[in-house]
LUMPANU-728811 format. One record per residue (C-alpha): residue in three letters; x, y, z. Coordinates in nm, 3 decimals. Each point is the difference from the previous one (the first is absolute). Layout:
REM residues N
<kemar r="ala" u="X" v="Y" w="Z"/>
...
This chain:
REM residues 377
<kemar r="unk" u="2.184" v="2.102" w="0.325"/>
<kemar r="unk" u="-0.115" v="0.380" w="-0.077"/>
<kemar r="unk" u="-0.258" v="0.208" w="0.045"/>
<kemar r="unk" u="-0.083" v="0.160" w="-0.399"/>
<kemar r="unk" u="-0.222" v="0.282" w="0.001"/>
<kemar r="unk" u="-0.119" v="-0.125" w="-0.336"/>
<kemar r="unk" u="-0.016" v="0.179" w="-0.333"/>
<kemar r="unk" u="-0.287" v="0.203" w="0.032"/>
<kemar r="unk" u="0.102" v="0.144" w="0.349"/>
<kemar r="unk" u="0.351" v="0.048" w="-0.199"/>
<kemar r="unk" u="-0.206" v="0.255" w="-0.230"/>
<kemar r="unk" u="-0.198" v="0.131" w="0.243"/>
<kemar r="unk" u="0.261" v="0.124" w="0.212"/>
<kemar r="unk" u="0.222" v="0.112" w="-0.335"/>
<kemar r="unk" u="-0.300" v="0.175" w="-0.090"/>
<kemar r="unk" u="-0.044" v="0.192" w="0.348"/>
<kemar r="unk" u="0.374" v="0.088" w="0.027"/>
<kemar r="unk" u="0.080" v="0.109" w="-0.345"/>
<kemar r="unk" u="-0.324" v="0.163" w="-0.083"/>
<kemar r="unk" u="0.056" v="0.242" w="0.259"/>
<kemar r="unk" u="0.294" v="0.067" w="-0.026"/>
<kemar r="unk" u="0.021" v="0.062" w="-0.347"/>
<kemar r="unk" u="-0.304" v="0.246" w="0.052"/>
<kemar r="unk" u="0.183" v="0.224" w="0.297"/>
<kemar r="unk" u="0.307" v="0.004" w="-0.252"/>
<kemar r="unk" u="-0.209" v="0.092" w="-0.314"/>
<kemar r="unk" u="-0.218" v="0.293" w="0.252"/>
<kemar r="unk" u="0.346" v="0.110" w="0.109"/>
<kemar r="unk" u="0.044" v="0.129" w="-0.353"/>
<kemar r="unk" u="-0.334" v="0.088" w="-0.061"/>
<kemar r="unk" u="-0.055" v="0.248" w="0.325"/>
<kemar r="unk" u="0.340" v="0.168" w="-0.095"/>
<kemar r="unk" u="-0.122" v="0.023" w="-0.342"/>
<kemar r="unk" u="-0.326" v="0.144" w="0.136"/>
<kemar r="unk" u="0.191" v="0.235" w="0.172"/>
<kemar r="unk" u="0.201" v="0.172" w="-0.261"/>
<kemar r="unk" u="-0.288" v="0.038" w="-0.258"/>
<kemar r="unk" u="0.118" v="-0.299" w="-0.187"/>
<kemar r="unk" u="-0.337" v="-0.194" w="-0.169"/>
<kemar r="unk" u="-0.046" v="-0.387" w="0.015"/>
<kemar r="unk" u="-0.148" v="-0.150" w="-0.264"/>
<kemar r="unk" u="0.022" v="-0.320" w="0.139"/>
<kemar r="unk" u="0.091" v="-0.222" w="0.338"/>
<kemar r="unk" u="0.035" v="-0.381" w="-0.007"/>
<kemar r="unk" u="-0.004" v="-0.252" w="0.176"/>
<kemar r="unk" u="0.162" v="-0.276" w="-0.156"/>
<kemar r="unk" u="0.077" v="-0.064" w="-0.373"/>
<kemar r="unk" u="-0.137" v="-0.068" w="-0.367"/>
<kemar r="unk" u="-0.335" v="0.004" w="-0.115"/>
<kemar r="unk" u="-0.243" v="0.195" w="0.250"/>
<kemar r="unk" u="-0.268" v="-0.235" w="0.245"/>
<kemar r="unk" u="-0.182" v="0.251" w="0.171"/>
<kemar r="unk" u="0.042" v="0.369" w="0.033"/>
<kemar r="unk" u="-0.204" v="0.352" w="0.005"/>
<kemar r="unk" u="0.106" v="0.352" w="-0.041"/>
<kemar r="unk" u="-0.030" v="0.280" w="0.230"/>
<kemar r="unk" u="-0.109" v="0.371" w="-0.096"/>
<kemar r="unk" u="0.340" v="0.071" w="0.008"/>
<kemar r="unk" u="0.055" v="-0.191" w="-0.352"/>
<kemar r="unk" u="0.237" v="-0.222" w="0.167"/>
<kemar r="unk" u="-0.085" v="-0.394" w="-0.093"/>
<kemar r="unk" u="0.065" v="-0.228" w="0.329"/>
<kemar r="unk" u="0.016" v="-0.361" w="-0.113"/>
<kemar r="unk" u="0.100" v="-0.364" w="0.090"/>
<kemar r="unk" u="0.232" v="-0.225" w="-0.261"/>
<kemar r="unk" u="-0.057" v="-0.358" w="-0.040"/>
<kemar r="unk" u="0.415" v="-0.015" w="0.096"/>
<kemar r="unk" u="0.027" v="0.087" w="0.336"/>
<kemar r="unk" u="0.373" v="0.045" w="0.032"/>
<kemar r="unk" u="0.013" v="0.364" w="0.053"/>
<kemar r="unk" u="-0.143" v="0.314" w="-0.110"/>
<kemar r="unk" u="0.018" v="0.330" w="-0.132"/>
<kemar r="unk" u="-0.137" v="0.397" w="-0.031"/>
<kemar r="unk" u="0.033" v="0.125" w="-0.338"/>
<kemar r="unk" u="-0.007" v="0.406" w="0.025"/>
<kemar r="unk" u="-0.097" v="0.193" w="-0.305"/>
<kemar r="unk" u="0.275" v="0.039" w="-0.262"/>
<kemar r="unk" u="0.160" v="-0.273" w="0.104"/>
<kemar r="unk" u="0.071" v="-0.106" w="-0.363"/>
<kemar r="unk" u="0.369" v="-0.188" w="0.024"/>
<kemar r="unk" u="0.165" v="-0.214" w="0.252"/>
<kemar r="unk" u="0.248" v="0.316" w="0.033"/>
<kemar r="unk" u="-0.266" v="0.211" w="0.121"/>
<kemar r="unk" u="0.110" v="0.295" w="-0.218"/>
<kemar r="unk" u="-0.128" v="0.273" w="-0.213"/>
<kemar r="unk" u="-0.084" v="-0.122" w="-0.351"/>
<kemar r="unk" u="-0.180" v="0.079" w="-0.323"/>
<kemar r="unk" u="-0.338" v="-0.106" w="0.175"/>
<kemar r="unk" u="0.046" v="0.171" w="0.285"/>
<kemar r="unk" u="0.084" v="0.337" w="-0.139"/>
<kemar r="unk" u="-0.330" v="-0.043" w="-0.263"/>
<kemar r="unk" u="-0.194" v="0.031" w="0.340"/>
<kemar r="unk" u="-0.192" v="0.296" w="0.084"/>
<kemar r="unk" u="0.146" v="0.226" w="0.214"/>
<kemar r="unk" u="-0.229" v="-0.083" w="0.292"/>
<kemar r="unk" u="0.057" v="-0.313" w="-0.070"/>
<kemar r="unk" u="0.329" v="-0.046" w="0.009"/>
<kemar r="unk" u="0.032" v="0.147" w="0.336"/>
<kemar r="unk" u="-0.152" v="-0.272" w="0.192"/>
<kemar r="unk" u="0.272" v="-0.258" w="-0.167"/>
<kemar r="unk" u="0.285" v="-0.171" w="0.236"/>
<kemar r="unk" u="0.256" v="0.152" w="-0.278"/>
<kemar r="unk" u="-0.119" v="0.355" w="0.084"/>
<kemar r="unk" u="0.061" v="0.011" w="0.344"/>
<kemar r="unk" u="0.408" v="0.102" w="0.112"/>
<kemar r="unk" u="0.217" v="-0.260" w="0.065"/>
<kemar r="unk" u="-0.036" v="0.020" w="0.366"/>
<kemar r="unk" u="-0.361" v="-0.077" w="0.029"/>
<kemar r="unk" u="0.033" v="-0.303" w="-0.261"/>
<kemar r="unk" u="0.277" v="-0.134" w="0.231"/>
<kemar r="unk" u="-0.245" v="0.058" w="0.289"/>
<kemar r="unk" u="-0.277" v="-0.170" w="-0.191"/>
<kemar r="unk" u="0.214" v="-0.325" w="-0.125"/>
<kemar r="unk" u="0.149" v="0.037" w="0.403"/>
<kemar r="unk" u="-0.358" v="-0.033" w="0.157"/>
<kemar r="unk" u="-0.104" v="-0.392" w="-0.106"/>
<kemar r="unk" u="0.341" v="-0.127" w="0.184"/>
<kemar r="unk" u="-0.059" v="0.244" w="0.303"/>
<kemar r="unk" u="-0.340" v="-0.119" w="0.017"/>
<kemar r="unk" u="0.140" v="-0.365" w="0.026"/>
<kemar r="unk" u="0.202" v="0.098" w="0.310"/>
<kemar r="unk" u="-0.287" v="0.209" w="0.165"/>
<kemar r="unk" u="-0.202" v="-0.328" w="0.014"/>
<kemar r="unk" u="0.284" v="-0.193" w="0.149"/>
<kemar r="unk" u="0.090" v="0.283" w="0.255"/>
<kemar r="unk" u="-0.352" v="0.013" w="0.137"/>
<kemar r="unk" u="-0.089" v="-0.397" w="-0.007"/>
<kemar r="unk" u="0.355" v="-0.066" w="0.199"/>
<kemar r="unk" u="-0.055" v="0.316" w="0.224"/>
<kemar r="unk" u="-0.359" v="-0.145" w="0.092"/>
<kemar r="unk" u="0.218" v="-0.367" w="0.081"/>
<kemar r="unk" u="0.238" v="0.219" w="0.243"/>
<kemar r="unk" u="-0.305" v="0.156" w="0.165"/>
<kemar r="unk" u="-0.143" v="-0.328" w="0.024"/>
<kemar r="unk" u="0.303" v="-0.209" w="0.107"/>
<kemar r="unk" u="0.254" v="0.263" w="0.114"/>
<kemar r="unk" u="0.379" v="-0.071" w="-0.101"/>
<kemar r="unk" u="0.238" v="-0.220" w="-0.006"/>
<kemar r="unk" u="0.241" v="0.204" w="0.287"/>
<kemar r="unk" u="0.270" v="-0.340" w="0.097"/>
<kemar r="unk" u="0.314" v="0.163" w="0.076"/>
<kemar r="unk" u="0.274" v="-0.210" w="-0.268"/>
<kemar r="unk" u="0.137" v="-0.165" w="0.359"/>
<kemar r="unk" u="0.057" v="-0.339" w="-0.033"/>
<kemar r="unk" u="-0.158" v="-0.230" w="0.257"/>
<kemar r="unk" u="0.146" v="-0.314" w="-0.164"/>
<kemar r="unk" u="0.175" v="-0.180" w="-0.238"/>
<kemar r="unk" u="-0.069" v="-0.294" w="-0.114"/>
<kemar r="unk" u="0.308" v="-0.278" w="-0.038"/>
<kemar r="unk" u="0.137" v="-0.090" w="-0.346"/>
<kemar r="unk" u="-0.121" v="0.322" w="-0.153"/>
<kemar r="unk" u="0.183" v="0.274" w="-0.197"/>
<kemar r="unk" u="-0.041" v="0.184" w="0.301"/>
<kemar r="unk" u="0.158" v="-0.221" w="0.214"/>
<kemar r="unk" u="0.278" v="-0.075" w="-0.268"/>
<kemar r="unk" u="0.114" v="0.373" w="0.011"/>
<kemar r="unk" u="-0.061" v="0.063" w="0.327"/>
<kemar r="unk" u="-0.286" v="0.220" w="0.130"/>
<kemar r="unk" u="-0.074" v="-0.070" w="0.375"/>
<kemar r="unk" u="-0.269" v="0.050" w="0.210"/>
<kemar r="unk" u="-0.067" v="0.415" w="0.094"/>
<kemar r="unk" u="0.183" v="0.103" w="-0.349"/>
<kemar r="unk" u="-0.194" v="0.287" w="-0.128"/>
<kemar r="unk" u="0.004" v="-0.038" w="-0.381"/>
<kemar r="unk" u="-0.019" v="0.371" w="-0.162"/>
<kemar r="unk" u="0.097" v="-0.041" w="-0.357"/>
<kemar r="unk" u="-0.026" v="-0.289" w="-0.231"/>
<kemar r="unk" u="0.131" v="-0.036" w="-0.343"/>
<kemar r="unk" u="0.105" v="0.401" w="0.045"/>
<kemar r="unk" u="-0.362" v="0.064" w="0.091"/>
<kemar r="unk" u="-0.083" v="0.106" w="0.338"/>
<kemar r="unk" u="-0.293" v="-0.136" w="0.202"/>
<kemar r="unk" u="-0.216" v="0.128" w="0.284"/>
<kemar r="unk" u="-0.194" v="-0.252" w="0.088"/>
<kemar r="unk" u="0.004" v="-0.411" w="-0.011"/>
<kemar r="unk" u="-0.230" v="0.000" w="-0.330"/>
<kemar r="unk" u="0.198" v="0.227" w="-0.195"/>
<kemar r="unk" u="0.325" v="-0.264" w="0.038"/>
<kemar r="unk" u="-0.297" v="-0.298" w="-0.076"/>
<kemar r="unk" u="-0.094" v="0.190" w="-0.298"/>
<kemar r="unk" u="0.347" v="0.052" w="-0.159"/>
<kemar r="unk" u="0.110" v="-0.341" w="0.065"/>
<kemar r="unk" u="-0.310" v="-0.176" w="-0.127"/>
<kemar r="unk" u="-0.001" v="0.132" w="-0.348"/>
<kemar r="unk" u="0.393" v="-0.149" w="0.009"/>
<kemar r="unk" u="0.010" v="-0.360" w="0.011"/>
<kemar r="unk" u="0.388" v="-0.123" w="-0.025"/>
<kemar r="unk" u="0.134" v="0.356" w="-0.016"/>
<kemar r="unk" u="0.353" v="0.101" w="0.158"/>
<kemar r="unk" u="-0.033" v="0.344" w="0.208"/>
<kemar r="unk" u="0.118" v="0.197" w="0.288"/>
<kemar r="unk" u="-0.188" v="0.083" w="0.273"/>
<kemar r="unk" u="0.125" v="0.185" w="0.251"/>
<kemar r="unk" u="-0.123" v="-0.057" w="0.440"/>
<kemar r="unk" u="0.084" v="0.233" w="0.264"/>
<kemar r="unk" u="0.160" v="-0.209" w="0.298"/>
<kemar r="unk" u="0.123" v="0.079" w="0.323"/>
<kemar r="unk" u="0.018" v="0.374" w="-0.112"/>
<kemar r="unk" u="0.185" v="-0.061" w="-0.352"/>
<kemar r="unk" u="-0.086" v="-0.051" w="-0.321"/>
<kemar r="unk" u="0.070" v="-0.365" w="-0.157"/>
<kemar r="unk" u="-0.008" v="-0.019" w="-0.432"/>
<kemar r="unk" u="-0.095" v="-0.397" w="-0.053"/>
<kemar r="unk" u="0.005" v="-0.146" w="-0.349"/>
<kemar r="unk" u="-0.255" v="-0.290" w="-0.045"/>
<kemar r="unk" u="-0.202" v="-0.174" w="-0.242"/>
<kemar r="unk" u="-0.349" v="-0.024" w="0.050"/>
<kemar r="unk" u="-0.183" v="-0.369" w="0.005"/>
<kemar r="unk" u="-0.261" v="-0.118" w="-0.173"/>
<kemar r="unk" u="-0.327" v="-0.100" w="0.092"/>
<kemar r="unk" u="-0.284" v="-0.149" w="-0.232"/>
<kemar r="unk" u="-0.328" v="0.048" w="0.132"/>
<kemar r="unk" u="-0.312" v="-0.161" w="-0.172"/>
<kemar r="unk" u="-0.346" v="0.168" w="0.061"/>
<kemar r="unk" u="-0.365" v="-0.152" w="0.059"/>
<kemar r="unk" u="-0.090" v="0.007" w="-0.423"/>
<kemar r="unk" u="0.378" v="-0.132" w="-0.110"/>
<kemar r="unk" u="0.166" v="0.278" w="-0.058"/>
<kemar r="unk" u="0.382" v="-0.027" w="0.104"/>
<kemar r="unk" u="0.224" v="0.309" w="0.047"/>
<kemar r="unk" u="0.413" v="0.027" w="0.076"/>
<kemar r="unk" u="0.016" v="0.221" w="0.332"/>
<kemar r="unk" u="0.357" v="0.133" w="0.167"/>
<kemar r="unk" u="0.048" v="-0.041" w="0.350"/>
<kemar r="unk" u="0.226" v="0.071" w="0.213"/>
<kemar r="unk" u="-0.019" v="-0.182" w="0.297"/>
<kemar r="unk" u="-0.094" v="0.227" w="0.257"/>
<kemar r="unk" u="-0.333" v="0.080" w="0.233"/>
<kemar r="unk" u="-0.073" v="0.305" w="0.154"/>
<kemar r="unk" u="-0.144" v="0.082" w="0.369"/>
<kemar r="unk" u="-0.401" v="0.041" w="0.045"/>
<kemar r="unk" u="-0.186" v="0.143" w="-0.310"/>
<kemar r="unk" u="-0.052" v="0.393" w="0.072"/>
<kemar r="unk" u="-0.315" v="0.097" w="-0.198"/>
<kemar r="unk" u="-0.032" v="0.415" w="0.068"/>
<kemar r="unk" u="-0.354" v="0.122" w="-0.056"/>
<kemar r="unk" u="-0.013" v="0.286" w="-0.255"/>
<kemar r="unk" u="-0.220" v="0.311" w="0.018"/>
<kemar r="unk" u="-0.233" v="0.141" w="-0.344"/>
<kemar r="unk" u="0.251" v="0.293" w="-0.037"/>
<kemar r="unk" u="0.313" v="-0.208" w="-0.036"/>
<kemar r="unk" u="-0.186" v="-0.288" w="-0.222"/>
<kemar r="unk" u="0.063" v="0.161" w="-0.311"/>
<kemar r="unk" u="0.358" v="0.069" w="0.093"/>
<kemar r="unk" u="0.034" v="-0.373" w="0.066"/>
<kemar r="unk" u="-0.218" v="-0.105" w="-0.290"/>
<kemar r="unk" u="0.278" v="0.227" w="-0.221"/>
<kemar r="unk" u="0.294" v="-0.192" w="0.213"/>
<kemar r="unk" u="-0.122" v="-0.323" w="-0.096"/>
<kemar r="unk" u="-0.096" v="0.076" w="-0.379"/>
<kemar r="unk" u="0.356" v="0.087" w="-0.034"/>
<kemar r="unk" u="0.147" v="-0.302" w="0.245"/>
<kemar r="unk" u="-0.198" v="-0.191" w="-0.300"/>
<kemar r="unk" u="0.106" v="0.149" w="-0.278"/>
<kemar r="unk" u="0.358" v="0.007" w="0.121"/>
<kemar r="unk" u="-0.047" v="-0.367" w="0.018"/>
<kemar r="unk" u="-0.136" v="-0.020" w="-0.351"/>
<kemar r="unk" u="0.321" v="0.188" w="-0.154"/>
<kemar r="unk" u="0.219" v="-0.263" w="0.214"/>
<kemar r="unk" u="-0.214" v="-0.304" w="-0.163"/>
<kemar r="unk" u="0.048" v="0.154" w="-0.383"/>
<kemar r="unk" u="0.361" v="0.106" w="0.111"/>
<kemar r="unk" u="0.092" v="-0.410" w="0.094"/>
<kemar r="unk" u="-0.227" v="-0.107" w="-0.343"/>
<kemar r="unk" u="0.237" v="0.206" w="-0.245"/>
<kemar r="unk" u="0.331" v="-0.113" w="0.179"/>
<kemar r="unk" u="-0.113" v="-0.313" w="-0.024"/>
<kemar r="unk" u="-0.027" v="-0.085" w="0.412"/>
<kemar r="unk" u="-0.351" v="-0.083" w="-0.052"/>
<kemar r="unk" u="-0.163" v="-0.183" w="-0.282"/>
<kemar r="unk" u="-0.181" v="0.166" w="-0.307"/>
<kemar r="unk" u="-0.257" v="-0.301" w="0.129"/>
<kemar r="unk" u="-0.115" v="0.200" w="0.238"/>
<kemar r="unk" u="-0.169" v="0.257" w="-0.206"/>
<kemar r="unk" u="-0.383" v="-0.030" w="0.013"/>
<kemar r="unk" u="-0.275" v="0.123" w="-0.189"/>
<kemar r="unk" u="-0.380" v="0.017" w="-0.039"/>
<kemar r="unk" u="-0.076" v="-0.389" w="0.044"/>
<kemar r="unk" u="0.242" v="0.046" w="0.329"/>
<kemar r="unk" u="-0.160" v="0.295" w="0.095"/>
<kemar r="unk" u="-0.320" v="-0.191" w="-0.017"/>
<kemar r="unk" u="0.116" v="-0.300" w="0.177"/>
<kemar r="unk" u="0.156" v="0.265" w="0.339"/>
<kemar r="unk" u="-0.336" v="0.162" w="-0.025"/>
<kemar r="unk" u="-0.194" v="-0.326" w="0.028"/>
<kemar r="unk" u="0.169" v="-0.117" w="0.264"/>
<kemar r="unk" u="0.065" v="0.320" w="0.196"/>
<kemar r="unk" u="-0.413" v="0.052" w="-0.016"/>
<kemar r="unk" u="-0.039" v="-0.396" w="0.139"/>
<kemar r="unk" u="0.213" v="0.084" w="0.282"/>
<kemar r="unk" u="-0.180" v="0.308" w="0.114"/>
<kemar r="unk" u="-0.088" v="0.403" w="-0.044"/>
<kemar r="unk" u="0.305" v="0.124" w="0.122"/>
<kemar r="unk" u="0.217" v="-0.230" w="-0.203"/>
<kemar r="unk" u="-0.188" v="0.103" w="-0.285"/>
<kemar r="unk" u="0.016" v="0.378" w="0.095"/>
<kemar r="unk" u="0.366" v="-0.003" w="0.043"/>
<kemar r="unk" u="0.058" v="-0.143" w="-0.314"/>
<kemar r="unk" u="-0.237" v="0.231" w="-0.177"/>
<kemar r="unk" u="0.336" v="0.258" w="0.169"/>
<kemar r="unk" u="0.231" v="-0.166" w="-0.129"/>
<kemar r="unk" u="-0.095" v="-0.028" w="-0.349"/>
<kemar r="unk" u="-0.110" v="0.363" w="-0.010"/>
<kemar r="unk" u="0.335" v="0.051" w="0.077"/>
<kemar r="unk" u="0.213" v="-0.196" w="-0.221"/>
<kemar r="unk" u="-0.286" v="0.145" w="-0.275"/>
<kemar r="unk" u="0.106" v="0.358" w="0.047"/>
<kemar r="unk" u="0.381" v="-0.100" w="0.074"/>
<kemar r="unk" u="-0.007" v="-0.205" w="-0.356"/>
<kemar r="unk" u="-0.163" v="0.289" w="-0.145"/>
<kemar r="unk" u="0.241" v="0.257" w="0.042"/>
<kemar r="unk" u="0.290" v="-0.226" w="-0.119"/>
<kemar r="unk" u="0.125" v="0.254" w="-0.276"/>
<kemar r="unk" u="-0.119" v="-0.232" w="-0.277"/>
<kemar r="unk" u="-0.187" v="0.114" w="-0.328"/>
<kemar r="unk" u="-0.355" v="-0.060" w="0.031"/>
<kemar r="unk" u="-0.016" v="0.013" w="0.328"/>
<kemar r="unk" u="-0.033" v="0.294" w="0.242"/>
<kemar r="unk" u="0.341" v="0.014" w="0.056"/>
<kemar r="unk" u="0.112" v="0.018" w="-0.378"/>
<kemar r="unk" u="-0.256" v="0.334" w="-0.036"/>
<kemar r="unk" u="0.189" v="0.117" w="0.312"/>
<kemar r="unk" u="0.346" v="-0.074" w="-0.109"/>
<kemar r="unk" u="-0.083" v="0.206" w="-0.323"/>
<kemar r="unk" u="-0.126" v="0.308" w="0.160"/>
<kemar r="unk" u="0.310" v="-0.037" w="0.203"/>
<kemar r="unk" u="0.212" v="0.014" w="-0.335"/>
<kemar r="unk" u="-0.220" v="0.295" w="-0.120"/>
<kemar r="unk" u="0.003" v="0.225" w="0.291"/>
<kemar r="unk" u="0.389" v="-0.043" w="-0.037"/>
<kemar r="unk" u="-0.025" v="0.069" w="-0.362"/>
<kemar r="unk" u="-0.236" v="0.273" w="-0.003"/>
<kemar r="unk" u="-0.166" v="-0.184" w="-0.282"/>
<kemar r="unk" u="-0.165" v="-0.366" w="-0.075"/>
<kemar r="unk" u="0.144" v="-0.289" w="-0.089"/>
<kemar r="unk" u="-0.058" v="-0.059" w="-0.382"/>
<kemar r="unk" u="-0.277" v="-0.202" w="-0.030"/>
<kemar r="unk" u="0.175" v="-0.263" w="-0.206"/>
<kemar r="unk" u="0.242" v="-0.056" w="0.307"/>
<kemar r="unk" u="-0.317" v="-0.026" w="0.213"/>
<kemar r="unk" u="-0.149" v="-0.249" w="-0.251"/>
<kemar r="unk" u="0.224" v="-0.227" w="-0.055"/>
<kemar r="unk" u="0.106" v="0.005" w="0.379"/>
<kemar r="unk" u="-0.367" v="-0.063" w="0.094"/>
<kemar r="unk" u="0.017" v="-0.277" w="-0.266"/>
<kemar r="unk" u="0.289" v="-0.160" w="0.151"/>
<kemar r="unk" u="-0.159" v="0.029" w="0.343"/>
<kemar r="unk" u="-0.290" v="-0.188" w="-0.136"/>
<kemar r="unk" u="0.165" v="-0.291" w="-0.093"/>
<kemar r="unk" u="0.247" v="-0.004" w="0.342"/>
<kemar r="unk" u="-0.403" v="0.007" w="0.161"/>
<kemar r="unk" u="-0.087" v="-0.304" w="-0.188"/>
<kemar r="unk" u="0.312" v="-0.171" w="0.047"/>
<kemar r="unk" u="-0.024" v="0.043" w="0.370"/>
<kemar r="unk" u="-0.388" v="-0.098" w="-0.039"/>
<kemar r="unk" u="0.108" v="-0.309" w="-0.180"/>
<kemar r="unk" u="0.249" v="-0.102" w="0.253"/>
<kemar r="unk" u="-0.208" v="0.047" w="0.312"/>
<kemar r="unk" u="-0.284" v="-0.201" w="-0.202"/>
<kemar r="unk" u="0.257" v="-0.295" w="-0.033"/>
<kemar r="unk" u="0.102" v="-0.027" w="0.341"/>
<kemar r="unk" u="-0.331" v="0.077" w="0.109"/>
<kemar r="unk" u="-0.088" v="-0.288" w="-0.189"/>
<kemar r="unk" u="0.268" v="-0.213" w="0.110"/>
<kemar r="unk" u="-0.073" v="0.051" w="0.386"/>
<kemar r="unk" u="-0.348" v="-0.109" w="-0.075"/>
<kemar r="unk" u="0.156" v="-0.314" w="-0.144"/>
<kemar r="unk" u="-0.132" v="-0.014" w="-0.344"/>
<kemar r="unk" u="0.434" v="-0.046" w="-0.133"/>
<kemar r="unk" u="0.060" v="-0.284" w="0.230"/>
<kemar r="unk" u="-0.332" v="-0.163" w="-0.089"/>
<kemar r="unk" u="0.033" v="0.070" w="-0.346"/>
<kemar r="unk" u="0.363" v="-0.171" w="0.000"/>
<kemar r="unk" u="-0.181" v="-0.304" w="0.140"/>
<kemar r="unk" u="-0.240" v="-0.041" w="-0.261"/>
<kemar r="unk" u="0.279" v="0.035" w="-0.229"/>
<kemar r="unk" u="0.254" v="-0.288" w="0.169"/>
């Protein structure tokens, strides 16, 4: 038996992550906008037709979509998905035209496209430097305390008082960097590498495999390796060094995220675990049922895999905008806007393939294939 949030808790808690979110992303482009002269003409919450909105004395139109799957600023004379100078834009007055995105030098668009990802991170940095303020760090020295029989650690040989310092090339500091790395790799070979007795021992292993099932059903492959470490060392950290350790962990995460997409596309880890909006919905649901901070760090985590997914150099996406400013500051000119269209075109429909797929095993973890194939035997 589970414990299910229920639906409407499920939207609830979509609702309070996402919305959020997608608002600090879409503001991150707006203030940087607002900075460099650049007019809005509109910022949105959400997609399609309007619900609600009002506009400020600024002319810009701030509005909520009956979709809410993302968002979006639209600055003025932001006529084509390219973003570039065209007949429209040059039939502008003079005035006019100056307070367009395409105006402004390349350096202050790239700033501008730069600032909704950047935003992302800022509200992950602060939320998990407020956690280390809170609950101090994790400070275990990698010294193992034990190992457990019948493990891979025991199979390859790591004793008692071995000091791991590198895994799978990596080195580690402390006993939850090694948990980290070996988690995310259930049934992987790798080195790791334990001072003893002075020396340095290189061990090749390959890590077990634990399933672990949580309180609303939800089971997930873990590696392990077979090892405990002494008493859990929990150092208290000070307001000046929180961001610094908010900054560590943000990139400890997205490090981790690269890993996960790294195993997907060699195929070590199944294209099943891809997720989308229903599975967001379903983590946030059950994240807010188990408490605040649960729900807080996840709020973290998806702000950063939304600016890390972001800045992936696909067209459409920040990261496609940034990889063609890249290609014009090299060239000294832009890229010809039928290169740009059809590339944004084809990053469309890679968008809505991916959308598609994550919908379909989203779907599929809910059940609705296995009951369907039911129905149908």
């Amino acid at each position: 038996m589970t414990d299910n949030p229920g639906f409407l808790l499920y939207l609830l808690a979509f609702a309070l992550v996402i919305g959020p979110l997608v608002f600090v992303h879409e503001l991150g482009h707006y203030a940087a906008g607002r900075w460099f002269g650049i007019k809005a003409e509109a910022f949105s919450i959400g997609f399609g037709r309007e619900v609600a909105g009002f506009t400020d004395r600024r002319g810009t139109r701030w509005k909520f979509g009956w979709l809410p799957l993302g968002g979006y600023v639209k600055f003025a004379g932001d006529m084509n998905p390219a973003g570039q100078p065209s007949p429209e834009w040059l039939a502008l007055p003079a005035a006019q035209r100056a307070q367009t995105f395409q105006a402004k030098p390349l350096w202050q668009r790239a700033i501008v496209v730069a600032a909704g990802p950047v935003t992302n991170f800022v509200v992950a940095i602060l939320i998990l430097a407020a956690f280390a303020m809170a609950y101090g760090r994790p400070s275990t020295p990698p010294v193992v305390g034990a190992v457990e029989p019948a493990t891979a650690a025991a199979s390859a040989g790591i004793r008692p008082g071995d000091r791991i310092v590198a895994v799978g090339g990596r080195a580690v500091t402390s006993f939850n960097e090694l948990a980290q790395y070996v988690t995310m790799r259930p049934g992987e070979a790798m080195q790791v590498a334990v001072e003893r007795d002075g020396g340095r021992v290189d061990l090749q292993l390959t890590s077990g495999v634990r399933e672990e099932r949580d309180r609303f059903g939800n089971v997930y492959r873990l590696g392990v390796l077979g090892v405990r470490s002494g008493p859990v060392e929990m150092e208290p950290v000070g307001l000046l060094e929180a961001p610094g350790e908010g900054l560590r962990q943000t990139a400890n995460i997205v490090r981790m995220t690269v890993d996960g997409l790294g195993q997907i596309i060699t195929g070590r880890r199944s294209l099943d675990e891809l997720g989308g909006p229903l599975r967001i919905a379903q983590v946030s649901g059950e994240r807010f049922a188990m408490g605040v901070a649960e729900f807080v760090f996840l709020i973290a985590l998806i702000s950063i895999n939304l600016g890390f997914i972001n800045l992936l150099p696909v067209p459409v996406l920040d990261g496609g905008h940034l990889l063609f400013y890249a290609v014009e500051a090299l060239r000294r000119k832009p890229v010809e806007p039928e290169v740009m269209e059809w590339a944004f075109r084809g990053g469309m429909v890679a968008i809505l393939a991916l959308m598609l797929l994550v919908t379909f095993n989203d779907l599929g973890a809910f059940g609705v294939w296995r009951n369907l194939a039911g129905l149908i035997g």
